[in-house]
Each structure stands twice: as structure tokens, then as C-alpha cells.
C-alpha positions as CSV (number, residue, x, y, z in Angstrom):
1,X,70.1,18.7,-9.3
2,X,72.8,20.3,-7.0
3,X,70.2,20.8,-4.7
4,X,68.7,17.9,-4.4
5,X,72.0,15.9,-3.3
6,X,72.7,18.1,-1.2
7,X,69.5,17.3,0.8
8,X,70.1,14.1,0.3
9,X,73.1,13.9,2.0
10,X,72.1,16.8,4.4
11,X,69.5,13.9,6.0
12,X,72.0,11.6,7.6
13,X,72.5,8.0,8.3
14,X,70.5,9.0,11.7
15,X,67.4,9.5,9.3
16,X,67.9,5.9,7.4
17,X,67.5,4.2,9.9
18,X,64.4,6.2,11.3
19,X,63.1,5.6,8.0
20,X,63.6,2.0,7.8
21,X,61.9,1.3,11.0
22,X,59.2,3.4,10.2
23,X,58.7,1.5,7.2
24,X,59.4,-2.0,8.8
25,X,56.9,-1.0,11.7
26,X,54.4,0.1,8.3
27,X,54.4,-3.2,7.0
28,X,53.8,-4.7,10.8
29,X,50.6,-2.4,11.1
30,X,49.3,-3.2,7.6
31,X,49.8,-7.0,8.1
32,X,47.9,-6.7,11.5
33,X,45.0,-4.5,9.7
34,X,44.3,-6.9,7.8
35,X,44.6,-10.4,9.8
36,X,42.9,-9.4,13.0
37,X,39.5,-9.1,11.6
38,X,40.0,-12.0,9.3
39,X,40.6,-14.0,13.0
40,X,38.0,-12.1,15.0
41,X,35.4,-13.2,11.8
42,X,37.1,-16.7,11.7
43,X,36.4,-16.8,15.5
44,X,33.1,-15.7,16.1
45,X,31.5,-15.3,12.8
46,X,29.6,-12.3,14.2
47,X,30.0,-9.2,11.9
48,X,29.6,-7.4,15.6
49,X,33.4,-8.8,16.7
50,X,35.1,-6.9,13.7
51,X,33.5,-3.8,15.0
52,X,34.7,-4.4,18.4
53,X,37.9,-4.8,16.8
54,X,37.7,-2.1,14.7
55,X,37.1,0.3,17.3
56,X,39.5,-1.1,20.4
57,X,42.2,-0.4,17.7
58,X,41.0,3.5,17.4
59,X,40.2,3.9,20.5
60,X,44.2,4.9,22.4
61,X,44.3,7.7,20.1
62,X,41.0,9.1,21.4
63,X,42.4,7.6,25.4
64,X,46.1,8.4,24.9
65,X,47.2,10.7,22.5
66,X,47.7,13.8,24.9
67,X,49.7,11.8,27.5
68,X,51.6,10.2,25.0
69,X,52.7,13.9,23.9
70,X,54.1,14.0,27.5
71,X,55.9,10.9,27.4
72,X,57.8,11.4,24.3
73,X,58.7,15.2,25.6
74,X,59.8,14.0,28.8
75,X,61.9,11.2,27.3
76,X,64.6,10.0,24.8
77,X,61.7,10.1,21.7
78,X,64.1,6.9,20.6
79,X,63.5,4.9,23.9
80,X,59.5,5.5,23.6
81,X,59.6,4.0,19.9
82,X,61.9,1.1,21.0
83,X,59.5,0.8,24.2
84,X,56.3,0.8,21.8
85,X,57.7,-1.8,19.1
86,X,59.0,-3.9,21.9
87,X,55.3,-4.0,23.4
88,X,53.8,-4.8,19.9
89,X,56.4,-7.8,20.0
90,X,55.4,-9.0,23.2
91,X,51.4,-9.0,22.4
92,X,51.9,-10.7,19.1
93,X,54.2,-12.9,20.5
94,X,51.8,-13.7,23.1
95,X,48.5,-13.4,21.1
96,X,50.1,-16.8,18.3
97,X,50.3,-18.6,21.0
98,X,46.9,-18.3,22.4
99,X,46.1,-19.1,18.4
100,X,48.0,-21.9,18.4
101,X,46.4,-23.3,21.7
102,X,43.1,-22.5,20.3
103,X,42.3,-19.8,23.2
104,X,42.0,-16.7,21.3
105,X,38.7,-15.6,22.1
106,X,37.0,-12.0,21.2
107,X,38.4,-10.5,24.7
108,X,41.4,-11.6,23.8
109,X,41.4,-10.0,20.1
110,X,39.9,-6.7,21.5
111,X,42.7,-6.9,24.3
112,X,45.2,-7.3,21.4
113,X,43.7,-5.0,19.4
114,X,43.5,-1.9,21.6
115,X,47.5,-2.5,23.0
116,X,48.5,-2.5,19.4
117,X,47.0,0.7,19.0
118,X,48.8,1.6,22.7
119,X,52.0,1.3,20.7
120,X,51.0,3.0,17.3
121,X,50.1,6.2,19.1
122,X,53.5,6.1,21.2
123,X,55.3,5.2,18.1
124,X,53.7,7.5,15.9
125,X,54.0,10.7,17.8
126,X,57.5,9.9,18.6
127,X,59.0,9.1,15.4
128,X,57.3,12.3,14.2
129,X,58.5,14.4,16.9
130,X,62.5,12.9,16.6
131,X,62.4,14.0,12.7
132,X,64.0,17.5,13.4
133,X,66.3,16.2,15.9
134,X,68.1,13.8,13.0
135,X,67.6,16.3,10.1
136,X,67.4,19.8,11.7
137,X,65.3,22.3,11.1
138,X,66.1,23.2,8.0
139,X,62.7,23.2,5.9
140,X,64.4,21.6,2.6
141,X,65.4,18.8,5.1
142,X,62.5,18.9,7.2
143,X,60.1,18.7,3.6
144,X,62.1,15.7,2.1
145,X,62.3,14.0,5.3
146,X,58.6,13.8,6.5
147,X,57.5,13.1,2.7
148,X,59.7,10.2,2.6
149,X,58.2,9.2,6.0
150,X,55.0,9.6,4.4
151,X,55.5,7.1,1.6
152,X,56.9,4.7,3.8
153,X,54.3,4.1,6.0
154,X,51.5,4.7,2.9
155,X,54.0,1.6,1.2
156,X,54.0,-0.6,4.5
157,X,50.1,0.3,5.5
158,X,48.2,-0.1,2.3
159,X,50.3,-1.9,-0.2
160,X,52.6,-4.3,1.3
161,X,51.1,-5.0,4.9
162,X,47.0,-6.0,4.0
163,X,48.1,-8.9,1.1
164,X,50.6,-10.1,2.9
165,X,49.3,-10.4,6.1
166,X,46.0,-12.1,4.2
167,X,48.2,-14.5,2.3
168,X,50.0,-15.6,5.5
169,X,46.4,-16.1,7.3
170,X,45.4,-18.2,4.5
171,X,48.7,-20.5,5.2
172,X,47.9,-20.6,9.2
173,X,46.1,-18.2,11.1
174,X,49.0,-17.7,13.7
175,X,51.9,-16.8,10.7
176,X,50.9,-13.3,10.4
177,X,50.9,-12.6,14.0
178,X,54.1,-14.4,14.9
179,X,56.1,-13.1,11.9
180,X,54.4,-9.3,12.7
181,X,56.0,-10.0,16.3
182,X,59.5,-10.7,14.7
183,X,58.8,-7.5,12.1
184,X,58.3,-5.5,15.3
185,X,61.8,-6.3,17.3
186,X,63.9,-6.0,13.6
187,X,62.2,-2.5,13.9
188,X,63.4,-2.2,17.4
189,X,66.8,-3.5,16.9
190,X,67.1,-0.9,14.1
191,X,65.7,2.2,16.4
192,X,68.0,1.1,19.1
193,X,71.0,1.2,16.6
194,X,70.3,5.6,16.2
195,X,73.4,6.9,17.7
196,X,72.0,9.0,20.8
197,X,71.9,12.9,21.0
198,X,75.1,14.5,23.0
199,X,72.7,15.7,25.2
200,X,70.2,13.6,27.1
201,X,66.2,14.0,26.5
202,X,65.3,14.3,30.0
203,X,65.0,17.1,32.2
204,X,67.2,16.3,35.3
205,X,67.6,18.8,38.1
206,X,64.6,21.4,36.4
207,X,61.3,21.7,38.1
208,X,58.9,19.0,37.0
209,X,55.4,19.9,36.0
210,X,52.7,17.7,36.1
211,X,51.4,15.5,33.8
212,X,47.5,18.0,33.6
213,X,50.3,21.1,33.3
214,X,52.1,19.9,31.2
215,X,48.9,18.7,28.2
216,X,47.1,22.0,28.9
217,X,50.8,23.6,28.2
218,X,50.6,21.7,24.7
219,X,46.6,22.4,24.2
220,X,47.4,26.3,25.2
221,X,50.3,26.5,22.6
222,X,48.1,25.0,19.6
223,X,44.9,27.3,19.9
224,X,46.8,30.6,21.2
225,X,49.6,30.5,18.0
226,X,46.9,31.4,15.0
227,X,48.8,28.9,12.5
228,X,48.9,26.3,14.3
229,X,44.9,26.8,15.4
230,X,43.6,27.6,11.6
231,X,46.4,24.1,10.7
232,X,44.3,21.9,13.2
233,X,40.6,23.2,12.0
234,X,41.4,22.8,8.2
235,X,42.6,19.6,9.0
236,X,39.9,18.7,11.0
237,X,37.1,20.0,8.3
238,X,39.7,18.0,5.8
239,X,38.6,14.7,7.6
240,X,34.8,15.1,8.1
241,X,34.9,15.1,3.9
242,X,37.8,12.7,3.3
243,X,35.7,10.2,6.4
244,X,32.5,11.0,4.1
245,X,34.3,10.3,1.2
246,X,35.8,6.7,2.5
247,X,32.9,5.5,4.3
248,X,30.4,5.8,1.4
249,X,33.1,4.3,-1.1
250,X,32.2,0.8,-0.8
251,X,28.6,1.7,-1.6
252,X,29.6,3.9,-4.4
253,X,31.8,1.2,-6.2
254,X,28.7,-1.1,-6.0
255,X,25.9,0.7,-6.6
256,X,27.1,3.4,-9.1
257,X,30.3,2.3,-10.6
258,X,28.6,-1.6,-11.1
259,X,32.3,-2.9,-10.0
260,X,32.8,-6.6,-7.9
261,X,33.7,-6.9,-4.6
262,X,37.7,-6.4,-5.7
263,X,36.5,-3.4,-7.1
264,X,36.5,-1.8,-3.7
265,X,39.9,-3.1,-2.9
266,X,41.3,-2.1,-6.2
267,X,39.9,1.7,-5.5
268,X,41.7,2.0,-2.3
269,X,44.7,0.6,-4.0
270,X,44.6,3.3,-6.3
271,X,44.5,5.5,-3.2
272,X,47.8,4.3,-1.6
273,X,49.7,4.5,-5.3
274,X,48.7,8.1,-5.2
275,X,49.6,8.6,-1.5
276,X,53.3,7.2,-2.3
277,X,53.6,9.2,-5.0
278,X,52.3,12.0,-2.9
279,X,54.7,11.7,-0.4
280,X,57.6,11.4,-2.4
281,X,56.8,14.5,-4.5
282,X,55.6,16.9,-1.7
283,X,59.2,18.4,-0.8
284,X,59.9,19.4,-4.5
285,X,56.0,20.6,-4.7
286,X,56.7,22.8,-1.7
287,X,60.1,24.4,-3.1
288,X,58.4,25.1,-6.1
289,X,54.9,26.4,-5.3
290,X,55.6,27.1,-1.4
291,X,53.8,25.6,1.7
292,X,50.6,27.4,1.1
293,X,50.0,26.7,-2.2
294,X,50.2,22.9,-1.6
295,X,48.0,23.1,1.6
296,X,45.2,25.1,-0.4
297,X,45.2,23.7,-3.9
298,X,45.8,20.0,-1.7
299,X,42.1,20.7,0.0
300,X,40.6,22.0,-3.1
301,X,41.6,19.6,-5.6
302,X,40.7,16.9,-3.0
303,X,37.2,18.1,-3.1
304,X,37.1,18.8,-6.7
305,X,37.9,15.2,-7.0
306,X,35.0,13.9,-3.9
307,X,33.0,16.0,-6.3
308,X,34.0,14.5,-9.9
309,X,33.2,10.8,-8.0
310,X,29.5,12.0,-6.7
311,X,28.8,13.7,-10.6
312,X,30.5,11.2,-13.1
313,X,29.8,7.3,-12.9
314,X,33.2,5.9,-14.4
315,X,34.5,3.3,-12.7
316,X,38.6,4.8,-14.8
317,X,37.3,8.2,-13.9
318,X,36.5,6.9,-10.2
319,X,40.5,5.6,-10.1
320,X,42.2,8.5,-11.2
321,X,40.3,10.8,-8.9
322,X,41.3,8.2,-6.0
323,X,44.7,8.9,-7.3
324,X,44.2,12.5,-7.2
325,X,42.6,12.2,-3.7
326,X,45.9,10.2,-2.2
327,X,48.3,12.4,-3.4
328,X,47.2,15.4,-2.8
329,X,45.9,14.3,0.9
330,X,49.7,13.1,1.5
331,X,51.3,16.0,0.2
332,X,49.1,18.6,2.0
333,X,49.8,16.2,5.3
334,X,53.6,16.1,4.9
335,X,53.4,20.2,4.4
336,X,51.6,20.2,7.3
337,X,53.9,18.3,9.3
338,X,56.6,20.2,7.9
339,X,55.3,23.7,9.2
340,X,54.3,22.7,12.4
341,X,58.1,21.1,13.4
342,X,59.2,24.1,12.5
343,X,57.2,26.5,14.1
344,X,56.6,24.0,17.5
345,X,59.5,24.1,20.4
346,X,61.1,20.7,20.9
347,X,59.9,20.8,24.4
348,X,56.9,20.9,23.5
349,X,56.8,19.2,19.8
350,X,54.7,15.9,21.1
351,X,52.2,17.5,22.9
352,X,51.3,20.0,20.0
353,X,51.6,16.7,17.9
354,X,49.3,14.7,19.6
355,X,46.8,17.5,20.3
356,X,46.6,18.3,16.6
357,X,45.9,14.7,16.3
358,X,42.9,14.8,18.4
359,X,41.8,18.0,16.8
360,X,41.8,16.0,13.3
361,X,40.2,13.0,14.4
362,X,37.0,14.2,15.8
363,X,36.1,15.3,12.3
364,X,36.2,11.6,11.5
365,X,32.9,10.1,13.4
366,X,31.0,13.5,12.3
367,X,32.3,13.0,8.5
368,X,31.1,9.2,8.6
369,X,27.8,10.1,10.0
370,X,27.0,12.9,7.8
371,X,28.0,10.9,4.6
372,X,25.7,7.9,5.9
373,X,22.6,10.6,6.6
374,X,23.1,12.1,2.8
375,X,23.1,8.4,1.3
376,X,20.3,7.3,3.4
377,X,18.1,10.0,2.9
378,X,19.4,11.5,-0.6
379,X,21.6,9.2,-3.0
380,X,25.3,8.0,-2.1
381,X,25.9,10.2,-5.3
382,X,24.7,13.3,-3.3
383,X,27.0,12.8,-0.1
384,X,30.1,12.7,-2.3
385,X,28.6,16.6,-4.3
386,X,28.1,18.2,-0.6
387,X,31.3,16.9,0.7
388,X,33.3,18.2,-2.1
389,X,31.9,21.2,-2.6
390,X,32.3,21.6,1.4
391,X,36.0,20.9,1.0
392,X,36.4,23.5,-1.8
393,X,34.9,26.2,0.7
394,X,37.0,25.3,2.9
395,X,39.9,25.7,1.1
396,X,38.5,29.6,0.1
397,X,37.6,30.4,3.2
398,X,41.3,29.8,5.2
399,X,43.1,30.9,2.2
400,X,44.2,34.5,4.5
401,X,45.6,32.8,7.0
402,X,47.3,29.9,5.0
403,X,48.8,31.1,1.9
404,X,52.2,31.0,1.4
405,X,52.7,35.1,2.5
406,X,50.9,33.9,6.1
407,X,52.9,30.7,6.8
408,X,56.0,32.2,5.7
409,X,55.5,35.1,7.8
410,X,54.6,32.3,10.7
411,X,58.1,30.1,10.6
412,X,59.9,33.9,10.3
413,X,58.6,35.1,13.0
414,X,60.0,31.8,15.1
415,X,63.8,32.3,13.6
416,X,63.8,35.5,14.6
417,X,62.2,35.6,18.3
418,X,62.7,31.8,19.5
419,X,59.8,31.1,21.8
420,X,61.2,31.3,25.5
421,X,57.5,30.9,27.4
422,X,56.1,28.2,25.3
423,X,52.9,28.4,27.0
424,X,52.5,32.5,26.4
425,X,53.1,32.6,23.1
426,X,50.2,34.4,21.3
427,X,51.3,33.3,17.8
428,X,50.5,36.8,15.7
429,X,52.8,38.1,14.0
């Protein structure tokens, strides 16, 4: 009990307010999830404008991420979250009033689209980045910290952003936009509020590398330090299943399960409780059973569930293993996090960040593809029996470089010889 206080108090006012705009921008990205292809089908009626939506919001983390990692190195990681909520504000802003003039066209919502997903990547990597400069380095801290991050945006994302930003669409088609706009600068305001560092963020006076130097310095640190490298694959394998897994779902709750439309909804529901609760548990799960022990069983028991979904055709069973799946994905990802702030530089933090990122996501288009080819050509049933099966592999096979004996040995090794070249280190121990 002592314990856990004392981490309590050990995160700060610093990391409340971090927190609370996190959760406040959450709610902003959920509520524009869900009312931008409700507009671009209100629009056009052409199922080929939600796609267009769909993918100009993906598409900065493919375009971005890496020289995002440079921005929020090279600057106060506050100012690039205050910068990146304050351009969400603007494009709302701007995008209810082409609503309300009835000039909201497709280029419009792609435009809108794709500069929302300009600020989630600069906001994303930043607020990630500036959790060890409010909480430390300490890994109790670290552990709470990023799973309470975790639940917040799983909260603002999945349960509270998508209703309400469809019940305010139903009301007028511009309320979800303008109040997102307003939910943006209160998230701002708040960020704005974070007393500064004592020391400044940027480098004045030191030699300036270039913006190629410095994301081949971040690229060179991931895949040279062996943690960090086997992190990013696992990760990546994770997604090709858990993209598998998600594509096929709405198929599987039709098809097998026999359950309505809401069925679908209520599925991923189940998802995001699990992810909360996921979140919220994973510092106490990693105390108790260590970092590698979440990671592994987290992977495993992820693809024991995929697998329990493609073998048994209960539509209670299906919920409790979407449960299952959001927990254990959140916890595994807040573990993650965790290991890699405290092995990373802060020089160098967003650029690892965002090149793990980029790592992860190609695993999604190959998992989507893969889990469409299995239902096409086999069942939907089938798709979900590889994918798990794959994921429990997965888990075996990294289990010498990831157990708790290896990533112990991995943050060690940083407290006792800090990392002067960032862009020699070899990562062995």
C-alpha cells in the first residue's frame, strides 16, 4: 500500500496535467473518428470517400513520423504538443465553417483529415517522449505513468470520443467539429500551464546536425542496441496478427457468431473495457511478474485468444476473449513503452519513438492482407487459427532476448555506463 502512494505522489502535478490533456485531446480524436466518415458518407454517399478518409488520416505517420522525432528532440516536447493541438483547433475551426456554408467537399475532408493526423503524430510522439522528463526515470514511476496514459487515451479514443461525437452529428453535422476545435485549445491551455524545465530543450551554441543526420542517428540507435531491435520486430509481428485479427472481426461477428450490426460495435467495446483495465493494471503486473513476463505471456495469451475466436463460435466466449485481447495488448504496450524510455537517451527519445512506430506499423497492411487471403480462400475461422497460433510462436521464439533476466540486464547496463555516443552504441551487454 506504502508503495503505491508513494508513486502516487512521486508522479507530480507536472504529470496531471500531461495526463489530463492527453485524455482531453483522446476524447477530441475519438469524437473526430467517428464524425468524419459519417460527413464524408453524408457528403458524397460513395463508400470510396470514407476510404480516402480513412487513409489521409494514416497516412503522416507513414510521411512524418521520423521528422517528427526530430522536432520534438530539437524542441521544448511541450511547445510541439501545444503547437499540434493548436493546429487541430484551427482545422476544425475552419473545417465547421465550411459545414455550415455548405462547402465541405471530399478535398476538403481528405485535407482535414490528413492535418489532423499531422497533429496526432506531433502530439503523440511528444507527449510520449516528455513522460520521463515529468516523472523521471524511475521504472515504478515510469510503469504507473505510461499505463495511466494508456487508459486515458483507450477512455477518450474508443469509449467516450466515437458516441459522442455520433450523437452530436446526429444534432448538426458541424457540433462535433466545432466543440472538437474547443476540446483541442482546453487541451492546449492545459499543456501550456506545465511549469517549464530549468533548463531549456534546445540546443543553442552546439553544432547542429541535419535533419537526414539526425533520423539515421535515431534509425542507427534502434537496430544497433539488440533490445530495442528484437522490441520493434515483436511488435511489428504483434500487429500483422492483431491487423488480421481486427480486419476480419466484422465478418466473424456476422458470419460465425450470427450477431447484428451493433454486434460489431459492442465487440470492439469489449476491446477498449479491456484496454482500460489493461492500462491501469500494467505497472502493478510489471512489479509483480517483471517486464518480460508481461511482454511474453501479453503476445501469447493474445494469440491464444485470436485462436479461441477462430475455434469456438460463442458470441460470450467471442467478448471475453476481446477483453483478454485489450488488456493484454495495452499492458504489453505500456511495458514496452516503459523499457524503451528507460533504456533511450533523451536526446534521442523521439526519434527512437517514432522509428519504432514505423517499424510497428508496416506489420499492419501485411496483417490486413494476409487475414483477407485466409478468409477468401479458406474460412474467416481459419485466418483467426494461423494468426494465433503465429502470435504464440512468436512469443516462444523471442523469449531469449525478452524475458525478464534479458531486459533487466538491458536497462542495467544503461545505469551503469550512460550512453555518451548515442549513435555508436552497440547495445550488448
Amino acid at each position: 500500500m506504502k508503495e503505491s502512494g508513494d508513486v502516487e505522489v512521486g508522479l507530480g502535478s507536472r504529470f496531471r496535467r500531461l495526463l489530463g490533456a492527453t485524455l482531453v485531446s483522446s476524447v477530441g480524436t475519438g469524437v473526430h473518428a467517428a464524425a468524419l466518415p459519417l460527413l464524408a458518407l453524408r457528403s458524397t454517399s460513395s463508400p470510396m470517400a470514407l476510404g480516402f478518409v480513412v487513409v489521409a488520416a494514416e497516412l503522416p505517420w507513414v510521411l512524418l513520423s521520423l521528422h517528427a522525432g526530430v522536432v520534438v528532440d530539437r524542441w521544448d516536447r511541450r511547445r510541439v504538443m501545444v503547437w499540434a493541438d493548436l493546429g487541430r483547433f484551427a482545422v476544425l475551426a475552419a473545417l465547421a465553417v465550411l459545414i455550415v456554408t455548405g462547402r465541405a467537399d471530399l478535398v476538403w475532408l481528405v485535407l482535414a483529415a490528413f492535418l489532423l493526423g499531422v497533429g496526432q503524430v506531433f502530439f503523440d510522439l511528444a507527449a510520449q517522449s516528455a513522460v520521463p522528463d515529468f516523472v523521471s526515470r524511475d521504472p515504478r514511476r515510469l510503469a504507473t505513468a505510461n499505463g495511466r496514459i494508456a487508459a486515458a487515451e483507450s477512455t477518450g479514443e474508443d469509449f467516450v470520443g466515437p458516441p459522442v461525437g455520433s450523437a452530436l452529428f446526429g444534432v448538426g453535422n458541424f457540433l462535433p467539429f466545432a466543440g472538437n476545435a474547443l476540446s483541442f485549445a482546453a487541451s492546449g491551455l492545459v499543456i501550456l500551464s506545465i511549469r517549464a524545465d530549468a533548463k531549456p530543450k534546445e540546443k543553442s551554441g552546439a553544432r547542429r546536425e541535419s535533419v537526414r543526420n539526425d533520423i539515421v542517428e535515431g534509425v542507427r540507435f534502434l537496430f544497433r542496441n539488440r533490445t530495442l531491435r528484437a522490441l520493434a520486430v515483436v511488435s511489428c509481428l504483434g500487429n500483422v496478427a492483431a491487423t488480421a485479427q481486427f480486419a476480419m472481426l466484422a465478418l466473424l461477428a456476422e458470419e460465425v457468431l450470427g450477431l447484428p450490426d451493433f454486434g460489431f460495435g459492442l465487440l470492439l467495446t469489449a476491446t477498449a473495457v479491456g484496454a482500460t483495465i489493461g492500462g491501469l493494471a500494467s505497472a502493478a503486473a510489471g512489479r509483480r511478474f517483471g517486464p518480460g513476463t508481461v511482454v511474453l505471456t501479453g503476445k501469447a495469451g493474445v494469440g491464444a485468444a485470436i485462436l479461441v475466436l477462430g475455434l469456438v463460435a460463442n458470441a460470450w466466449v467471442a467478448g471475453a476473449m476481446m477483453v483478454v485481447t485489450g488488456a493484454l495488448m495495452t499492458a504489453e504496450k505500456v511495458v514496452v513503452s516503459t523499457v524503451r524510455q528507460r533504456i533511450v537517451p533523451d536526446e534521442i527519445l523521439g526519434r527512437v519513438l517514432s522509428s519504432s512506430r514505423l517499424v510497428v506499423m508496416a506489420g499492419g497492411p501485411t496483417g490486413a492482407a494476409l487475414g483477407g487471403v485466409l478468409a477468401t480462400v479458406f474460412t474467416v475461422q481459419v485466418s483467426y487459427v494461423v494468426a494465433g497460433v503465429f502470435l504464440i510462436l512468436v512469443a516462444v521464439v523471442f523469449r531469449p532476448v525478452l524475458d525478464n533476466r534479458a531486459l533487466a540486464s538491458a536497462t542495467n547496463e544503461v545505469v551503469r555506463r550512460p550512453a555518451r555516443r548515442v549513435a555508436g552504441t552497440d547495445g550488448r551487454g
